[in-house]
N, C-alpha and C positions, 0 to 999 in steps of 0.2 A: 504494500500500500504506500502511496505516494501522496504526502500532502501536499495539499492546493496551494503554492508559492503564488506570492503579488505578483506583478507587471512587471516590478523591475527587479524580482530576483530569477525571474523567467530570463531578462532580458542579462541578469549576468551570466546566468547559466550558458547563455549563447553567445556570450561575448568569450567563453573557458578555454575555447577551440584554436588549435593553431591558427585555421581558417581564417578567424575572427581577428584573432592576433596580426595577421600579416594584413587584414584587409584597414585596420585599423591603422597602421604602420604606412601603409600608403596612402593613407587619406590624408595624417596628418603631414605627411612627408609635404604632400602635395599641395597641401593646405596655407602652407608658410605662405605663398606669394598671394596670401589674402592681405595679407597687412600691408605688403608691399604696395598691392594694387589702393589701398585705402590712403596710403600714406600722402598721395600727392594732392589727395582732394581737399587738403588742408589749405590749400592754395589758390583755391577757389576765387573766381572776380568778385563772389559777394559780399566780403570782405575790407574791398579793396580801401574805397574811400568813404564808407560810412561817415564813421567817427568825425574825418577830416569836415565834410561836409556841415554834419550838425555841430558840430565846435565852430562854425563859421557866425562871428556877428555882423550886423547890418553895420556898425561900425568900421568893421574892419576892410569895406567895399571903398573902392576908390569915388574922390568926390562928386564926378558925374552921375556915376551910378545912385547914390546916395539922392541924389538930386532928384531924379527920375522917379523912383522909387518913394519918394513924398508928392511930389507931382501926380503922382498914380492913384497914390494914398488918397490923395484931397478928390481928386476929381472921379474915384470909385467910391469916396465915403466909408473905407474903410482902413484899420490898424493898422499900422504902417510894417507890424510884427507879422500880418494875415498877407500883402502883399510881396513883403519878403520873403516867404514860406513858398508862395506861388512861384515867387523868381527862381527861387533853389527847386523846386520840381520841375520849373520848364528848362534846367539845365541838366535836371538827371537825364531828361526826356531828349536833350541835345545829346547826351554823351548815351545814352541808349542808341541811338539815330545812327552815332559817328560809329562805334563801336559793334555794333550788337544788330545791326541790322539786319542779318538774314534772319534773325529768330523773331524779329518786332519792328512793325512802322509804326514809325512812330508819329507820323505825315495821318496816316488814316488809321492811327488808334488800334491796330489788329495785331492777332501774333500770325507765322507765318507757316506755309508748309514744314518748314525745317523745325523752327518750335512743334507741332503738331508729331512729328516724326518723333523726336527725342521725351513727349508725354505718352507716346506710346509703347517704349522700348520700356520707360518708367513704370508703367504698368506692368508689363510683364513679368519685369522683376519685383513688382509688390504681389503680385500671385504665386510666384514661387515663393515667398518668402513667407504670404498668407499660408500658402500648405502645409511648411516646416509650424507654424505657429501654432494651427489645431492639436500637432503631440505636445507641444508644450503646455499649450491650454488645459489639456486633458488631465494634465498632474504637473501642476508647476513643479512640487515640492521631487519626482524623481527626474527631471530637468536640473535643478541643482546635484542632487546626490552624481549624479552621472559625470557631471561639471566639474566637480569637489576631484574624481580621480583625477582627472586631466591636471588639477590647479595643484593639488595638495595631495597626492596619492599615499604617503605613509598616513596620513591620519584618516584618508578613507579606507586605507584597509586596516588598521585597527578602531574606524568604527561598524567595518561590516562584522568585524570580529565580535565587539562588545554588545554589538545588538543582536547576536543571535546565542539565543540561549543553546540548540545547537552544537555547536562550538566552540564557546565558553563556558560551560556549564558541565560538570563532571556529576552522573547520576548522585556520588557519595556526599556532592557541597548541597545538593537542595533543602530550601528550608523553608520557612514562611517569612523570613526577610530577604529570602533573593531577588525577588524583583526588585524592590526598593535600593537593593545593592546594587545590582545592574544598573538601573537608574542613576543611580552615583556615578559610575564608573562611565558613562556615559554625557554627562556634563562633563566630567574630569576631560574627558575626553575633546571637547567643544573647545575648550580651553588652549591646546593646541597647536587651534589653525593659529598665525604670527603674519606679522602687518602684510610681508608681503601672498600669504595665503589669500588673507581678507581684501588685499588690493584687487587679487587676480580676481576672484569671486564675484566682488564687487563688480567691475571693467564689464564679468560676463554679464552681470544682473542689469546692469546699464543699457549697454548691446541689446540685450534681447526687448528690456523695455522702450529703449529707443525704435526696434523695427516694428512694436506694436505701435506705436504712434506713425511709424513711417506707413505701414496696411491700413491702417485707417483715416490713413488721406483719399478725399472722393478724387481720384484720377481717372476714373472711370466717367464720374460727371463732366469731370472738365474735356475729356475726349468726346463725347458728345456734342457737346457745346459747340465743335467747329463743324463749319459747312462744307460737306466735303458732296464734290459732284465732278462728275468726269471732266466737264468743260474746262473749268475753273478749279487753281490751289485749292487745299484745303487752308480755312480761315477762321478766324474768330476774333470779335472785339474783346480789348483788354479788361472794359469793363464788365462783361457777362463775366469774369473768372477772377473778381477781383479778392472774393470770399474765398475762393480755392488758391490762389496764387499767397494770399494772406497764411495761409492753412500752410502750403508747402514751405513757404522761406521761415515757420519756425521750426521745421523738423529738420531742413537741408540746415540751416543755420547752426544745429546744433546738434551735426552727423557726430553719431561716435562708433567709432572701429571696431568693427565683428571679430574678438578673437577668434584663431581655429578652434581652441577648443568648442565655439559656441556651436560652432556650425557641423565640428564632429558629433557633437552631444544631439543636436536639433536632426542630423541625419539616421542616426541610432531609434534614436526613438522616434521617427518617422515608419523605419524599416523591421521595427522589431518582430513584427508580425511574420516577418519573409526571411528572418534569421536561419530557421531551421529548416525553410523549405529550401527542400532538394533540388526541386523544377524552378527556381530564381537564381539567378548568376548574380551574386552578391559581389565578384568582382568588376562584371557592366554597370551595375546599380552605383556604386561608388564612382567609375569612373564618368558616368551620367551626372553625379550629384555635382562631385567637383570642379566640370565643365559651367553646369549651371550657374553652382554659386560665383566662379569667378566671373560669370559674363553679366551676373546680376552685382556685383559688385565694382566691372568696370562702368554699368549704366549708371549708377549711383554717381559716379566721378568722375563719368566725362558730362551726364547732366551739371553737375557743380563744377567744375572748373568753364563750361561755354558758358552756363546762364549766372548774371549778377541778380539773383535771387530777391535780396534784399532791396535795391534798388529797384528791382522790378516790382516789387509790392509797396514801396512807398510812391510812385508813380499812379502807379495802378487805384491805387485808395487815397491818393493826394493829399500823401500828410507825409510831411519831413521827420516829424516826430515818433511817426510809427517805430514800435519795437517789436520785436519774433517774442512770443511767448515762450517762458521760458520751461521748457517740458524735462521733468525731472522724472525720475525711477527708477528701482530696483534695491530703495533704499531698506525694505523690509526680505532682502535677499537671507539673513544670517536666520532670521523668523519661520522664514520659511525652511530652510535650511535644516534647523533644528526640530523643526515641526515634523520634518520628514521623514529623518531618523528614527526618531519616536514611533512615529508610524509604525516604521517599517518592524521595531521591538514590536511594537503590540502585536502587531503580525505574527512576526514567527514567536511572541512568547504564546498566541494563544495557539498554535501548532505544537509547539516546544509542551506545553501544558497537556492537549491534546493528546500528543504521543505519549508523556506521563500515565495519564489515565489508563488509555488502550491497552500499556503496559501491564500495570493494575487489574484493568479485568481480563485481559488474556492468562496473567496467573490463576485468577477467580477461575476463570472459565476452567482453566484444566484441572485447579484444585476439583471442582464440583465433578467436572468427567474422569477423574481418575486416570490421566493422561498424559503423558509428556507433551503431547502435540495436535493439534487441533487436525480434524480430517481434511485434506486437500484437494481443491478443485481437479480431477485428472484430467479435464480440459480447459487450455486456457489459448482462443485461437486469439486473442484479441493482441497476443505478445508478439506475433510476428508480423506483425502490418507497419506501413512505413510513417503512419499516425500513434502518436504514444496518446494512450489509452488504458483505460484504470476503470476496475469493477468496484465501484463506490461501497455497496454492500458484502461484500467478499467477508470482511470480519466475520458481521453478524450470522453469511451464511453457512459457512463453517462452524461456524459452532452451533445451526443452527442443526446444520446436516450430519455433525457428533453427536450430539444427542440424540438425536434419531436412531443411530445406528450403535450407540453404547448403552445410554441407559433408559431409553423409552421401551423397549420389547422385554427388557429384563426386570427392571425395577418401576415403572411407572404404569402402563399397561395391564400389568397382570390385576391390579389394586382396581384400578378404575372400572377393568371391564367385571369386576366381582362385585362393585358400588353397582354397576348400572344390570346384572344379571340377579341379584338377589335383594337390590334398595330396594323399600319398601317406599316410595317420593311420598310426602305430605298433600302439596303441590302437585300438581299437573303438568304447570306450564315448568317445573321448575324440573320433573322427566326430560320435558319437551328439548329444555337448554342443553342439559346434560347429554343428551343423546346426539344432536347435532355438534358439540362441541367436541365429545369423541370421538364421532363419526370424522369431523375433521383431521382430527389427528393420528386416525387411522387411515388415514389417505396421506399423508404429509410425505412415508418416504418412498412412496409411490410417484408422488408429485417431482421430488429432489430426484429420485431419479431418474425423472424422464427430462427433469432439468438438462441434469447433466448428460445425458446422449444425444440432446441436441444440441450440445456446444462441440460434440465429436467431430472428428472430418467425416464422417457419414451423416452426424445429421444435421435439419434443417441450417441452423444457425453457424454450426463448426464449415458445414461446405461452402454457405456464402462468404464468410471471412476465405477461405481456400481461395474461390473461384477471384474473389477481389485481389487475391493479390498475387493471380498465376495472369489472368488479364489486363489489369489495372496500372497505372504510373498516377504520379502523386498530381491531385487535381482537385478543385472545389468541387467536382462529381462525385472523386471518389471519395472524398473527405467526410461528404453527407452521406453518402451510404454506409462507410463504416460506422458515423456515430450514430447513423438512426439502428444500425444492429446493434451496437453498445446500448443504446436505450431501449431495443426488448430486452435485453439483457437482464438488464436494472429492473426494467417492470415486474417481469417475471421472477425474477428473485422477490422483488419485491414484494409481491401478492402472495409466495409462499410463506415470507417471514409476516407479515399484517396478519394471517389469515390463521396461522399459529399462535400467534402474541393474544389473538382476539378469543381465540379458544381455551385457551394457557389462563390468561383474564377470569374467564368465566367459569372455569374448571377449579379457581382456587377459592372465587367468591362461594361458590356451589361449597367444596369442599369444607370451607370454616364456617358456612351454617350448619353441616352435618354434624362436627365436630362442639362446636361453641353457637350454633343457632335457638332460637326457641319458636314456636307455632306462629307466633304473631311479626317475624322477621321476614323479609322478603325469601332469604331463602334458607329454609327450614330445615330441621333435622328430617333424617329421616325415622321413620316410624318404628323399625326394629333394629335401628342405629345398637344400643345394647345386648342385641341377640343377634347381630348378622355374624356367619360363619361357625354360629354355635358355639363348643369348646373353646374354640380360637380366637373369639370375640375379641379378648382385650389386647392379644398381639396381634388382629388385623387392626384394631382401632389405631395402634402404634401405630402400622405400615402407613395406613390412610394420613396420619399426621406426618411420618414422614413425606409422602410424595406429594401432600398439600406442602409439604415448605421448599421442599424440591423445585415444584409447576413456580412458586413465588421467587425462589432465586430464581431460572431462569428467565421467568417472565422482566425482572428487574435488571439482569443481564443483559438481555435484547434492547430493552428501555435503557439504558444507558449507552449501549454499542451504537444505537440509532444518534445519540446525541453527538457522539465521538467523529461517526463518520462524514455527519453532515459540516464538521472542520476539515475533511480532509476534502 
């Protein structure tokens, strides 16, 4: 039995591989000339002469100018501060014109085919970036853990250590203060990561919330917006896009550098699904992604090094004063961080715990059948398919299907069917129960074993798993077909252990009215309870109280193995 591991201990499981190892190896190899490519867009025209500009006083304009510029004032009736403001925009609007012209006329107010081209390539790259973003969204908090190898690897690997009870946890140290210990050791742990961990961390947590704000600019509306017709460029007025052009110069204004780590992490947990399939070429899939992201990362920095961003949005909205909003994030990175860890204990400790238990009543169980080992499935097709695959109720049915075959024909049986051939019932209805509930369990290893011969390679279920996988290669077809046979599987197991438990139930309630019941109890002694079997009354009375507390351990067995398995 295999327990049910998270997301992301699936997804380290798949990372354990040589495979994985080399494919990793080449990604980040490959990966370095991201920062390269990011590096120059720091040098972007939007930049250029901001500052200069608005540090400009009316003062400091030569006298004619000056002149003009109150002459303007008086004879528009307004601030002499409101037509200096205009003066400095219709020279942004000059040096747009001088400079920048193929992307804006500035003559007719429009952006230009070549603008239009380079909001389109923008796009494309906030779609691939949109796709990396949903695994993220999915679980910020294994988005960091993943990141944390990359940035800080000895304290991720002693906190995958600390948090798995697993392996750190020695059967002989358990106690009822070891989680709380672990817990300890696990802050202790947090402690750590060291500035330049937390820098690295950080940098990632930036990055990624940087490219959430960079997807959620409407580039898509603004591509719209132009008029695009065979005849004629595509166009668009400046001012249809002044709310979008505003939007973009605060996220380009305040580009920050995709480390590789982010984009190895963002690619991982894109892929995690397609790790262990055989039929995906996880070395094309890398070499696809890396293609990508550099090309989406030169769009990034060739739009910002042609377009002056910022001057194009104080034009645009005609105001000198305008500022890029100042878009922060990523600062609740360490939060989440530790948040996630946590998790991931609670996880395997309620696994960790889990298997405790299981532990616990697998001894029970063979105490009660007198057994070193519980009886084994002799068919198990589901082991050799190229889908890993696991009989959820296996436990329970094992011990369901020992019992049956150790001490129900021998020691429980022989009692019951003497209860139902010589009981004198008070009750009626209370024969009635009695007799369906043994009847069922004298069909139970009738049942178990036609279980198990159709999990045989002769029958029904054993030759479909065969036939799947003498025909079959790994496929979303084949993949449903094996698990919908796994799921009769489970059913069927399932309706024999319900259908037992439900008999087992009724057979003990029956029982302790025989023994400790009275006339006016639902369910009653019986009538010649102190003369059944004659002679031997008072040592069948024993037996009957034995296999009444027998039916009630097993029955509590089952009830707890049910609870056990639905953690696995």
């Amino acid at each position: 039995m295999n327990p049910q591991v998270s997301t992301f201990d699936k997804l380290v499981d798949s990372l354990s591989t040589e495979e994985a190892q080399a494919m990793l190896t080449h990604i980040a190899e490959n990966m370095k000339m991201s920062e390269d490519i990011q590096t120059d867009s720091k040098n972007e025209p939007l930049l250029s002469d901001t500052q200069v500009q608005k540090s400009i006083q009316i003062n400091d304009e030569p006298f004619f100018i000056r002149l003009w510029l109150h002459l303007k004032s008086f004879f528009k009736a307004l601030p002499i501060e409101k037509v200096y403001e205009e003066e400095l925009i219709r020279r942004i609007g000059k040096g747009l014109q001088h400079e920048y012209k193929q992307y804006i006329n500035i003559k007719e107010n429009v952006f230009t085919k070549d603008f239009y081209e380079l909001l389109r390539e923008l796009r494309k790259t906030q779609l691939f970036f949109t796709s990396l973003l949903s695994a993220y969204d999915a679980d910020k908090g294994n988005f960091y853990l993943l990141v944390s190898s990359f940035v800080a690897p000895d304290v991720y690997a002693k906190l995958m250590y600390n948090t798995d009870p697993f392996s750190c946890v020695p059967s002989s140290q358990a106690n009822s203060n070891l989680r709380s210990e672990l817990l300890k050791k696990i802050d202790e742990t947090f402690s750590l990561m060291t500035t330049d961990y937390k820098a690295g961390m950080y940098q990632a947590a930036n990055a990624i919330e940087w490219m959430r704000h960079f997807c959620e600019l409407p580039i898509d509306k603004a591509v719209l917006c132009f008029t695009v017709n065979p005849a004629v460029e595509p166009s668009c007025s400046i001012y249809l896009l002044s709310v979008e052009i505003n939007m973009l110069a605060s996220v380009l204004s305040t580009i920050k550098p995709i480390p590789d780590v982010v984009l190895q992490a963002l690619f991982l947990l894109s892929k995690q699904d397609k790790l262990n399939d055989k039929a995906v070429n996880m070395d094309e899939e890398s070499v696809e992604f890396i293609s990508q992201a550099s090309h989406a990362l030169e769009t990034i920095r060739e739009f910002s090094v042609r377009i002056p961003i910022l001057d194009l949005a104080r034009y645009t909205l005609k105001s000198i004063h305008w500022e890029p909003q100042c878009l922060e994030g990523g600062e609740d990175w360490f939060q989440l961080f530790k948040v996630a860890w946590k998790k991931r204990f609670a996880e395997r400790w309620q696994l960790w715990a889990s298997e405790q238990r299981r532990v616990q009543l697998s001894h029970q169980m063979l105490d009660l059948l007198k057994t070193d080992r519980l009886e084994p499935l002799p068919y198990r097709p589901w082991e050799d398919s190229w889908l890993v695959l696991q009989f959820k109720r296996e436990f329970s049915f094992s011990f369901l299907a020992s019992f049956f075959s150790r001490l129900y024909p021998t020691f429980v049986q022989p009692v019951l069917k003497t209860l139902l051939m010589e009981g004198n019932f008070y009750r009626r209805e209370n024969l009635a129960e009695y007799t369906n509930a043994f009847t069922v369990l004298e069909k139970q290893q009738s049942c178990i074993n036609t279980f198990e011969s159709r999990l045989s390679p002769e029958g029904e279920i054993g030759a479909a798993f065969l036939q799947l996988r003498e025909k079959t290669i790994a496929s979303l077809k084949s993949k449903s077909s094996l698990e919908a046979l796994m799921k009769s599987i489970e059913t069927e197991a399932k309706q024999i252990i319900a259908s037992s438990q439900n008999a087992l139930k009724i057979l003990c309630a029956l029982l302790n009215g025989f023994i400790d019941g009275n006339k006016n109890s639902v369910y009653a002694p019986l009538l010649n309870w102190l003369n059944i079997q004659g002679n031997d009354n008072a040592d069948f009375r024993k037996r009957v109280e034995g296999v009444k507390k027998l039916l009630q351990e097993v029955t509590n067995i089952l009830m707890e193995a049910d609870k056990i398995e639905a953690d696995w």
